[in-house]
N, CA, C and O atoms as a Tripos MOL2 file, in Angstrom:
@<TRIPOS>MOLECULE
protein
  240   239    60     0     0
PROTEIN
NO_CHARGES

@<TRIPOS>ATOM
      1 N           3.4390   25.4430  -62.0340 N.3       1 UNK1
      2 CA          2.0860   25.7470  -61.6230 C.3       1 UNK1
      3 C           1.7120   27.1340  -62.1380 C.2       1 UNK1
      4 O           2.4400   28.0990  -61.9090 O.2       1 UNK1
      5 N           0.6670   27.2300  -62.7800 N.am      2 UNK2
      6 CA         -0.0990   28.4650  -63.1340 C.3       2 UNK2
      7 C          -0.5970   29.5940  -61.9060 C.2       2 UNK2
      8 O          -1.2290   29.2320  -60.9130 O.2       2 UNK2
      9 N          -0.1590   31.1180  -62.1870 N.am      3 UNK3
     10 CA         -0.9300   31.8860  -60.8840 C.3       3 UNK3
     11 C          -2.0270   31.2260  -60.2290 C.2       3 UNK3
     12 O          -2.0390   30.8460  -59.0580 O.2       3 UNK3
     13 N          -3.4260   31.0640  -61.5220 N.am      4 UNK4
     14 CA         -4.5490   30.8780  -61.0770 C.3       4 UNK4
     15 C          -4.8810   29.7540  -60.3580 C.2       4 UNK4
     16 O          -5.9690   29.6180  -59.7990 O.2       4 UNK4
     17 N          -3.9150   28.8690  -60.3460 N.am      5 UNK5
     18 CA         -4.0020   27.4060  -60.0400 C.3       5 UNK5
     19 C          -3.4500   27.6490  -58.4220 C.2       5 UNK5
     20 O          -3.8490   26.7680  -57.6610 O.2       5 UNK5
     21 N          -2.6920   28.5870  -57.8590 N.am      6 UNK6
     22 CA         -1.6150   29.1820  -56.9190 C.3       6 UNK6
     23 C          -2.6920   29.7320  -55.8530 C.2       6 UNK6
     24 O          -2.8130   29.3650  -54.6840 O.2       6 UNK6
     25 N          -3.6200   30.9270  -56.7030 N.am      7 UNK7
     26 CA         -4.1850   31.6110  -55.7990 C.3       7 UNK7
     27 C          -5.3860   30.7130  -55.8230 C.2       7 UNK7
     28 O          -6.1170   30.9370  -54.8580 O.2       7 UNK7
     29 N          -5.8360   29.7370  -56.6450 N.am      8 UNK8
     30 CA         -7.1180   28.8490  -56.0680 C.3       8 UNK8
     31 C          -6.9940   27.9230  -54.8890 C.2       8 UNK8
     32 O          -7.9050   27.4550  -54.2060 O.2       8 UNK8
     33 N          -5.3030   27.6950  -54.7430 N.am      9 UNK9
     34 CA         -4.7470   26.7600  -53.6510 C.3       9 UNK9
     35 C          -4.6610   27.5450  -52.4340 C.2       9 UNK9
     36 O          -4.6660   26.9630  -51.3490 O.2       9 UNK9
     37 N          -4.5840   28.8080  -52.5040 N.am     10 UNK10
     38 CA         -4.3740   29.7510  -51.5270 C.3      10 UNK10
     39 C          -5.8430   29.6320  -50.7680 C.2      10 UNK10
     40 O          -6.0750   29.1050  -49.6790 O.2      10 UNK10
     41 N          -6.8030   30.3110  -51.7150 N.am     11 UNK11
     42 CA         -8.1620   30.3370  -51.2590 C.3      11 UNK11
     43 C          -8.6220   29.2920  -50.8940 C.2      11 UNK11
     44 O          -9.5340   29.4530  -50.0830 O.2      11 UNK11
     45 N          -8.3740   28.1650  -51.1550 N.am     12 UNK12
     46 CA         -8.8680   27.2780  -50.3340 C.3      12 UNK12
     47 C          -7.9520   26.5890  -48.8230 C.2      12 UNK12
     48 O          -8.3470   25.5840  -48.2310 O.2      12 UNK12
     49 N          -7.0150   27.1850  -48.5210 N.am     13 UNK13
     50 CA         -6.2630   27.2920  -47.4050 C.3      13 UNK13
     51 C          -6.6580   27.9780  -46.5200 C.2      13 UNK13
     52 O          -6.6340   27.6310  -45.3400 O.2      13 UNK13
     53 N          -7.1860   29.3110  -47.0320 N.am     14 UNK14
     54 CA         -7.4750   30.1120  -46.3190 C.3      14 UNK14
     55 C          -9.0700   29.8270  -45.8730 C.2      14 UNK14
     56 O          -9.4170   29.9370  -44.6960 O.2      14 UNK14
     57 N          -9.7870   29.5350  -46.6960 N.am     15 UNK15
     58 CA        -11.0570   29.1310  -46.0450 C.3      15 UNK15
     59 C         -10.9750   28.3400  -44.6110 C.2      15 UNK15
     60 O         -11.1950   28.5740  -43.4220 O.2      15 UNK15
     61 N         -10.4340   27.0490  -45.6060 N.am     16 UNK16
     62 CA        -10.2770   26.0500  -44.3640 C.3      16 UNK16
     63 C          -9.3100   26.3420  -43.0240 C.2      16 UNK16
     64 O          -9.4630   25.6830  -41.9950 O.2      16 UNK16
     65 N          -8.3770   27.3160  -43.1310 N.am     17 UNK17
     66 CA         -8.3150   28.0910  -41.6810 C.3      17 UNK17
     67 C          -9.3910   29.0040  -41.3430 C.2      17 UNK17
     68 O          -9.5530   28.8730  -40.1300 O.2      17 UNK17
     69 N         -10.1550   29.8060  -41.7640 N.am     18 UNK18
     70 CA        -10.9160   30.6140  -41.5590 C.3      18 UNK18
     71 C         -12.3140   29.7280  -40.8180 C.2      18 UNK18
     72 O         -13.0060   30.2380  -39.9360 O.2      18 UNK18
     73 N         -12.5440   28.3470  -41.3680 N.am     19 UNK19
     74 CA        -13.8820   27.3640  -41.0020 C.3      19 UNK19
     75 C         -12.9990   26.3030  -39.3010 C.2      19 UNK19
     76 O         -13.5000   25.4270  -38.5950 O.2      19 UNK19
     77 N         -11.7670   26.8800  -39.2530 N.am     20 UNK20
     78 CA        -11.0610   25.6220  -38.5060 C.3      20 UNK20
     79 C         -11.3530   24.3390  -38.6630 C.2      20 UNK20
     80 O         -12.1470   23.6640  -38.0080 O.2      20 UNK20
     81 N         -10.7610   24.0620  -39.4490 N.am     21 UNK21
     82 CA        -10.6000   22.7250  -40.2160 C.3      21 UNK21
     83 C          -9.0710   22.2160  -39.9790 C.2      21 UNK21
     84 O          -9.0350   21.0240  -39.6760 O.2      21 UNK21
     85 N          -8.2370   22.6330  -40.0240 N.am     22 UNK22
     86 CA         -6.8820   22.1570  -40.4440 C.3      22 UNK22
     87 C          -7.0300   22.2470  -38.0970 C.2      22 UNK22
     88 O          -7.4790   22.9280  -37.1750 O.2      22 UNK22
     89 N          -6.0920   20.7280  -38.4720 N.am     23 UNK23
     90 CA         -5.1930   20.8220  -36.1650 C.3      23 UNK23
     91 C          -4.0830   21.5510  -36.7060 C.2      23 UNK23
     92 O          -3.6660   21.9610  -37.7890 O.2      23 UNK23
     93 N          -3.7500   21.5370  -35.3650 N.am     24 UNK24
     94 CA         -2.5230   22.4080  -35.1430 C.3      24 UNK24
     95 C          -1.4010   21.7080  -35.8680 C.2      24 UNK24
     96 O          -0.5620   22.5880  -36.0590 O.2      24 UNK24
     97 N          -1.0010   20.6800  -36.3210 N.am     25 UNK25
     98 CA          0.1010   19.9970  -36.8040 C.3      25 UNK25
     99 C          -0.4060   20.8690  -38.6220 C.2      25 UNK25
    100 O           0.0580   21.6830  -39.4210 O.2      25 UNK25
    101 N          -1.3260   20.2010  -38.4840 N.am     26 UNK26
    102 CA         -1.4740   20.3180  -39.8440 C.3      26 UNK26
    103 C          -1.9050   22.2670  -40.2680 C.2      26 UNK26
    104 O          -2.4170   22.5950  -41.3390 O.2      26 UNK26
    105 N          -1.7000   22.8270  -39.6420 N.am     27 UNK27
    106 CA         -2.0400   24.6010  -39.5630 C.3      27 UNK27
    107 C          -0.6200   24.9610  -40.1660 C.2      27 UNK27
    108 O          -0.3100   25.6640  -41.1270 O.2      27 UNK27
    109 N           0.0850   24.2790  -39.3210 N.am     28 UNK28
    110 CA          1.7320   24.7230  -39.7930 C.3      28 UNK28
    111 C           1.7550   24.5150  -40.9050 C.2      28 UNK28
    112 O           1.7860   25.4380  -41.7200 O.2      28 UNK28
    113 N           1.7490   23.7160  -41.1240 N.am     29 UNK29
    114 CA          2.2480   23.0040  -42.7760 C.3      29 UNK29
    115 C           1.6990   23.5170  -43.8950 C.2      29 UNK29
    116 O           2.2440   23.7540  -44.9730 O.2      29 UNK29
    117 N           0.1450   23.7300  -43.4310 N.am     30 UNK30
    118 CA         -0.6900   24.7410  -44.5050 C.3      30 UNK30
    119 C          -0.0850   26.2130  -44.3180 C.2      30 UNK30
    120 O          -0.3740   26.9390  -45.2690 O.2      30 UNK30
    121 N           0.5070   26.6880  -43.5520 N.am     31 UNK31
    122 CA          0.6540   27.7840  -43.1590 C.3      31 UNK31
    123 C           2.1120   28.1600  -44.2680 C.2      31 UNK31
    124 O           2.2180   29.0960  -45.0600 O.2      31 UNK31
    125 N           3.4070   26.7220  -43.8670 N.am     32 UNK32
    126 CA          4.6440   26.8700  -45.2640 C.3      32 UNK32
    127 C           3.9670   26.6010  -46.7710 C.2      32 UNK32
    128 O           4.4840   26.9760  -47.8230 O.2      32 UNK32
    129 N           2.9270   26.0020  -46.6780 N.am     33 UNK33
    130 CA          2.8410   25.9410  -48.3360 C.3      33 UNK33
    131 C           1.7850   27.2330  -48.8780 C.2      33 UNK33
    132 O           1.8560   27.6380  -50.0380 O.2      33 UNK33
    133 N           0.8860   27.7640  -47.9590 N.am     34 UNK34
    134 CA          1.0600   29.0010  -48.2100 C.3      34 UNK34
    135 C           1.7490   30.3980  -48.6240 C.2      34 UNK34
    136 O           1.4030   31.2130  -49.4800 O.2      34 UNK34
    137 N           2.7800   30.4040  -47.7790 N.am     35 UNK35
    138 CA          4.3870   30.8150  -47.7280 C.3      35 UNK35
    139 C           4.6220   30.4240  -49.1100 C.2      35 UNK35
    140 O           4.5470   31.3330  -49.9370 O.2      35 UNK35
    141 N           4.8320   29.5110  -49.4340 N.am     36 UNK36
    142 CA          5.4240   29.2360  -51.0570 C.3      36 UNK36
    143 C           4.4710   29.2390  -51.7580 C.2      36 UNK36
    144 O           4.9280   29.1530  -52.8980 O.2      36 UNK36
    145 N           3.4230   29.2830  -51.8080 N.am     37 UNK37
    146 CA          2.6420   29.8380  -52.8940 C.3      37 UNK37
    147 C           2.7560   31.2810  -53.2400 C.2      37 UNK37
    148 O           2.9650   31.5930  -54.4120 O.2      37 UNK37
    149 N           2.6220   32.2790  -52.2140 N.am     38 UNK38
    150 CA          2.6860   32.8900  -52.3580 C.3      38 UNK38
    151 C           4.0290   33.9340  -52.8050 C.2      38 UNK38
    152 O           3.9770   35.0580  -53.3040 O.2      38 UNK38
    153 N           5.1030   33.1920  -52.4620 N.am     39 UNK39
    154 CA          5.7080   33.8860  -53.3140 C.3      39 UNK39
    155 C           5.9940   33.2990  -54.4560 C.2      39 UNK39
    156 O           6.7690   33.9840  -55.1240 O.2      39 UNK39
    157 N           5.7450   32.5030  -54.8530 N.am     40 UNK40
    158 CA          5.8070   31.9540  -55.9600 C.3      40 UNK40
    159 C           4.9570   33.1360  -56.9870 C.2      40 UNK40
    160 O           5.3840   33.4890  -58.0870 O.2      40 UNK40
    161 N           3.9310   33.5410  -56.4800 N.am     41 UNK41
    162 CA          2.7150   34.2330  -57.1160 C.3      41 UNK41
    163 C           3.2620   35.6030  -57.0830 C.2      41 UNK41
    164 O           3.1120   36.3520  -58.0480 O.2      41 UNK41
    165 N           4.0880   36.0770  -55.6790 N.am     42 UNK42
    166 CA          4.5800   37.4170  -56.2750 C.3      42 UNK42
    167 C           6.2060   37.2510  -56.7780 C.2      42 UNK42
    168 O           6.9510   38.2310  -56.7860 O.2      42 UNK42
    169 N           6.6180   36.0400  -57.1520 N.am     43 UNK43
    170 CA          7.5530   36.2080  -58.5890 C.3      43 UNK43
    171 C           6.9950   36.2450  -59.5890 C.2      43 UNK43
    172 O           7.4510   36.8200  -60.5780 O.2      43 UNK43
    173 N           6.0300   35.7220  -59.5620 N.am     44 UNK44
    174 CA          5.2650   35.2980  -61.5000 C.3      44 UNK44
    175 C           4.8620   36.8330  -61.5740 C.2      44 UNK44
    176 O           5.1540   37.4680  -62.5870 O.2      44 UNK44
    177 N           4.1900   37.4470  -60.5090 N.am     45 UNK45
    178 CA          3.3950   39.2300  -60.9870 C.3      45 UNK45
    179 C           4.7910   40.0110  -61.6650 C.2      45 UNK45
    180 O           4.7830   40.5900  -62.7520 O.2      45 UNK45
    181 N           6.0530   39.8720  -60.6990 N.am     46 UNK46
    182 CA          7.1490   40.7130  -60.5570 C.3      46 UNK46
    183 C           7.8240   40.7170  -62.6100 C.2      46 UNK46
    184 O           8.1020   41.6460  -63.3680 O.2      46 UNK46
    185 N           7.8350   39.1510  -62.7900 N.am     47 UNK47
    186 CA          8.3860   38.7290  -63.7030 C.3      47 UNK47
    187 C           7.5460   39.3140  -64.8740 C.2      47 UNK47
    188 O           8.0820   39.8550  -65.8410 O.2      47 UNK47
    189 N           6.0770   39.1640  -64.7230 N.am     48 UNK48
    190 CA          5.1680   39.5670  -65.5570 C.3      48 UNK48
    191 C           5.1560   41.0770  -65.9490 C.2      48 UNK48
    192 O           5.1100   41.4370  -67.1260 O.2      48 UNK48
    193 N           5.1900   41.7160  -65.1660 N.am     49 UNK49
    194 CA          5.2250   43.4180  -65.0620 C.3      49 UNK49
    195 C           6.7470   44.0100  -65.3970 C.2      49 UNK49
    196 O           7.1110   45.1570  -65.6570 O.2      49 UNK49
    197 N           7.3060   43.0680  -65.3120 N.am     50 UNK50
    198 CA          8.8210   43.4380  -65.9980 C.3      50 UNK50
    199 C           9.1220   43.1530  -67.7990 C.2      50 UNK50
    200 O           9.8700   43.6030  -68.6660 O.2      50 UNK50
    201 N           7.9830   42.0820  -67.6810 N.am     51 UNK51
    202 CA          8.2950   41.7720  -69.0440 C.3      51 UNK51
    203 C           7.4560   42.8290  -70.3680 C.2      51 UNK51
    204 O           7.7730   43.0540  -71.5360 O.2      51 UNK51
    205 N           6.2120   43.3210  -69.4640 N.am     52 UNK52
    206 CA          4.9610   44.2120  -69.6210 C.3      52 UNK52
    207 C           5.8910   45.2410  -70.4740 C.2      52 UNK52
    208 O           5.9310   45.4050  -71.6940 O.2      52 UNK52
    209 N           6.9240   46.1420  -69.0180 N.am     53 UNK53
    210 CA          7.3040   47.0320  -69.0440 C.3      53 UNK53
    211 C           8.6850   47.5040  -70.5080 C.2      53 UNK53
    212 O           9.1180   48.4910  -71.1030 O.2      53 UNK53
    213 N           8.8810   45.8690  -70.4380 N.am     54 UNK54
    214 CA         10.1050   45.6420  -71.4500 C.3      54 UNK54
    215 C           9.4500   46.1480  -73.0590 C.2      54 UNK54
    216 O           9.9310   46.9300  -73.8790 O.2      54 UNK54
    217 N           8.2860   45.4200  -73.0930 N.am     55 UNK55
    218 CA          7.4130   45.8920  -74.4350 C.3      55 UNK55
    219 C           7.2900   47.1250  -74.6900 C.2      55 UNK55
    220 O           7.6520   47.6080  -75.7630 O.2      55 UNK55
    221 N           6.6430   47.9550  -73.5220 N.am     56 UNK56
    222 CA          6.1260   49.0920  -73.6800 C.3      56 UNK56
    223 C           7.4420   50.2150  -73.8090 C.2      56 UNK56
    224 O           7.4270   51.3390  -74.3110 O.2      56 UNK56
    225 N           8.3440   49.6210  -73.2920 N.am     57 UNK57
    226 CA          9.3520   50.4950  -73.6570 C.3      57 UNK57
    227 C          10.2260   50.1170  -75.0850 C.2      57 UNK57
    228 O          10.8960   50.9590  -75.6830 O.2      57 UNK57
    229 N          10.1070   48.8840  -75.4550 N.am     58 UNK58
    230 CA         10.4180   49.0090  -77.1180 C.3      58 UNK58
    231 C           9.3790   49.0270  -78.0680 C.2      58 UNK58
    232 O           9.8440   48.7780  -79.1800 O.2      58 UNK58
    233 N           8.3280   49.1930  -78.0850 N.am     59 UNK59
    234 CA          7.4360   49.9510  -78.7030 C.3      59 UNK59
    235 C           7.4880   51.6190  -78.9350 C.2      59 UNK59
    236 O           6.8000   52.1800  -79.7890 O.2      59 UNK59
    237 N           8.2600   52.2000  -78.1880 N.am     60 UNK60
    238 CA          8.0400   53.8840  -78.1370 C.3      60 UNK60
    239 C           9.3270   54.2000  -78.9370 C.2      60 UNK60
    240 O           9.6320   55.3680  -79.1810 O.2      60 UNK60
@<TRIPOS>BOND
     1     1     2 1
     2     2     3 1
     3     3     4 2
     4     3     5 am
     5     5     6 1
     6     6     7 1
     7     7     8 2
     8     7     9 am
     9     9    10 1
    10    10    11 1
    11    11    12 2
    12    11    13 am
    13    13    14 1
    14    14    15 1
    15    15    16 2
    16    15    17 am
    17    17    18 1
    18    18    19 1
    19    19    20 2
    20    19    21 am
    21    21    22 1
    22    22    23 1
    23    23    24 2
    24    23    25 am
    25    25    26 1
    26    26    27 1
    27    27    28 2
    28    27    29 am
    29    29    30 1
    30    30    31 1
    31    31    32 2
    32    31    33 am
    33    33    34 1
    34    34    35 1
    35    35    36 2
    36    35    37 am
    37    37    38 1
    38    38    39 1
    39    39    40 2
    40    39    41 am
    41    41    42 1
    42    42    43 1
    43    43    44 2
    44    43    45 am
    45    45    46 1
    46    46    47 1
    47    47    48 2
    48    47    49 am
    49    49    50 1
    50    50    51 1
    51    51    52 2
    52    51    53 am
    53    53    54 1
    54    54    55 1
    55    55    56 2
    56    55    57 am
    57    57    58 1
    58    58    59 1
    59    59    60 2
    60    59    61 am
    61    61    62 1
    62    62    63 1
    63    63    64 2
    64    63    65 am
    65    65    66 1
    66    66    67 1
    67    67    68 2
    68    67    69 am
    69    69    70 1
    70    70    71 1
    71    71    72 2
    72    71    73 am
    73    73    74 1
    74    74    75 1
    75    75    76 2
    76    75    77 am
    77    77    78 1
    78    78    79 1
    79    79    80 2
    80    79    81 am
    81    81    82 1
    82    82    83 1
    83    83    84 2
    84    83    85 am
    85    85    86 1
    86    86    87 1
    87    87    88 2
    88    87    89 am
    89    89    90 1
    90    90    91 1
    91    91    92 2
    92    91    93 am
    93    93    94 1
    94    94    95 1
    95    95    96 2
    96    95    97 am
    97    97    98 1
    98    98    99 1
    99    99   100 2
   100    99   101 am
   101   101   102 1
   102   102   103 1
   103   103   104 2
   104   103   105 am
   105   105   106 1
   106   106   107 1
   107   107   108 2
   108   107   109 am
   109   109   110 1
   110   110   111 1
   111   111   112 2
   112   111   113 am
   113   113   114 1
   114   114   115 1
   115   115   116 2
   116   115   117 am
   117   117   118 1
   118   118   119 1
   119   119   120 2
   120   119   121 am
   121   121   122 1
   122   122   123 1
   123   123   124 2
   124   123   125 am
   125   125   126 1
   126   126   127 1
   127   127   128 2
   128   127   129 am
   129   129   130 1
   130   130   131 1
   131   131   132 2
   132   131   133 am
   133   133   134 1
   134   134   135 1
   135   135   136 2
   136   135   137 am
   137   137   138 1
   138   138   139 1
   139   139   140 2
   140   139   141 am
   141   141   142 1
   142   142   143 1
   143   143   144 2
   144   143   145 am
   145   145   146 1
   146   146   147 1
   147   147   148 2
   148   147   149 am
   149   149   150 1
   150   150   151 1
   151   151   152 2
   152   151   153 am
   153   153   154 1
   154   154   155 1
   155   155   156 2
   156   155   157 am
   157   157   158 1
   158   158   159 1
   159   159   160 2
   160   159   161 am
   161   161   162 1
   162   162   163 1
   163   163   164 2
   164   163   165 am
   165   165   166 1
   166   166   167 1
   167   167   168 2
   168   167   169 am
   169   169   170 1
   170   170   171 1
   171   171   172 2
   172   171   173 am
   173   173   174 1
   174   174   175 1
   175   175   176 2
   176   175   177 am
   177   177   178 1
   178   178   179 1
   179   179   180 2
   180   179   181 am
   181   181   182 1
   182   182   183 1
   183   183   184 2
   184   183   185 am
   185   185   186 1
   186   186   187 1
   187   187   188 2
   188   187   189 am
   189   189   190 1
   190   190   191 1
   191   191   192 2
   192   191   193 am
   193   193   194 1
   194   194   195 1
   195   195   196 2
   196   195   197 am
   197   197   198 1
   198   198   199 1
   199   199   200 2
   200   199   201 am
   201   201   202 1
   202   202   203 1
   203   203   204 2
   204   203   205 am
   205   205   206 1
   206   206   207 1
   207   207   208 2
   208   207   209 am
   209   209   210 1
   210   210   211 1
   211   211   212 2
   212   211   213 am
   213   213   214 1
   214   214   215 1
   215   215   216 2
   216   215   217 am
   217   217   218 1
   218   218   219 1
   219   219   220 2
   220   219   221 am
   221   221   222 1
   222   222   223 1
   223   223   224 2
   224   223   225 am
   225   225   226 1
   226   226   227 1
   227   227   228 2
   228   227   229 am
   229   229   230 1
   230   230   231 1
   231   231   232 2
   232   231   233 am
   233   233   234 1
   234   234   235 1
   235   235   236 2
   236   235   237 am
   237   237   238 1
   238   238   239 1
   239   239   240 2
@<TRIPOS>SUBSTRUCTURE
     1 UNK1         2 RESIDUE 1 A UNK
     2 UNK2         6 RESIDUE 1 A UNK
     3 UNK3        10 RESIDUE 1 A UNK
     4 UNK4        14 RESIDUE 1 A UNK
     5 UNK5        18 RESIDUE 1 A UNK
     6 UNK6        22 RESIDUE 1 A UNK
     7 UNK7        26 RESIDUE 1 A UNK
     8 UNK8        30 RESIDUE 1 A UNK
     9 UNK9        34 RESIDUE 1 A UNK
    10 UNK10       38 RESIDUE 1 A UNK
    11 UNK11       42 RESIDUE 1 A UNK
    12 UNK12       46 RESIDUE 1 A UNK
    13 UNK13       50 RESIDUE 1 A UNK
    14 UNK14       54 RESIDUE 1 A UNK
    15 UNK15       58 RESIDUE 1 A UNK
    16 UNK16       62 RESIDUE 1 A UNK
    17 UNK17       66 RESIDUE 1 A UNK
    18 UNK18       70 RESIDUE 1 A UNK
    19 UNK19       74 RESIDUE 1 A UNK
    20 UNK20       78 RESIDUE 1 A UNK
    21 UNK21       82 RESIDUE 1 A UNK
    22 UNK22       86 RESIDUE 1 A UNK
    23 UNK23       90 RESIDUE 1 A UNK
    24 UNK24       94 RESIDUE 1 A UNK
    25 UNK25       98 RESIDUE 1 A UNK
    26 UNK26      102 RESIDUE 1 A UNK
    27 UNK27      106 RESIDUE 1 A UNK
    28 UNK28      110 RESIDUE 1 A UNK
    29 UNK29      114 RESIDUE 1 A UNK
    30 UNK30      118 RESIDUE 1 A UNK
    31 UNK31      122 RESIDUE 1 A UNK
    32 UNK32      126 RESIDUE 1 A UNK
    33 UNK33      130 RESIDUE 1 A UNK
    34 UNK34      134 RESIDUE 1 A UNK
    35 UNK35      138 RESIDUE 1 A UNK
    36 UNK36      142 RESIDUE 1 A UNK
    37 UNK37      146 RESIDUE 1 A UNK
    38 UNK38      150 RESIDUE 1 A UNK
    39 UNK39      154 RESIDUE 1 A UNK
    40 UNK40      158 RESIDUE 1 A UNK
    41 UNK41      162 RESIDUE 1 A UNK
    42 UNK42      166 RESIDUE 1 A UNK
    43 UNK43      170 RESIDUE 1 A UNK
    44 UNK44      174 RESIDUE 1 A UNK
    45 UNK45      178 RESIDUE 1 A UNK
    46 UNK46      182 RESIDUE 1 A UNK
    47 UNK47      186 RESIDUE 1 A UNK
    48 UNK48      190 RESIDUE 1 A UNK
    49 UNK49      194 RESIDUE 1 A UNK
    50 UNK50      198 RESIDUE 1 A UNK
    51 UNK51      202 RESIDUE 1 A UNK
    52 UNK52      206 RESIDUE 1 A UNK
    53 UNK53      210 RESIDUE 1 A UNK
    54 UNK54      214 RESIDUE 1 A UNK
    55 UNK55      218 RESIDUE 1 A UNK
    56 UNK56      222 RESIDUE 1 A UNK
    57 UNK57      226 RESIDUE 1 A UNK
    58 UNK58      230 RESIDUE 1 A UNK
    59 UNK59      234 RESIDUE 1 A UNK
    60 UNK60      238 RESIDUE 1 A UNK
């Protein structure tokens, strides 16, 4: 899955808790796949900014 595809799944989780939409069964569940989106999204930044950093330091 792509970040943007990650944090569009996010935002729309979060709406639909924010409008109360999701019951309580189903809050949880949005609540773990939140959880894994999100870190999913801060491995991809972590991985990204490492790889950033890898360039910029064999460039000099």
């Amino acid at each position: 899955m792509k970040y943007e595809e990650a944090i569009k799944q996010l935002e729309e989780i979060v709406s639909k808790m924010e409008n109360g939409t999701y019951s309580v069964d189903e809050l949880a569940e949005q609540l773990k796949k939140a959880q894994q989106l999100i870190t999913m999204c801060r491995d991809k930044l972590t991985k990204t900014d490492e790889e950033i950093k890898k360039i910029l330091n064999d460039n000099e």
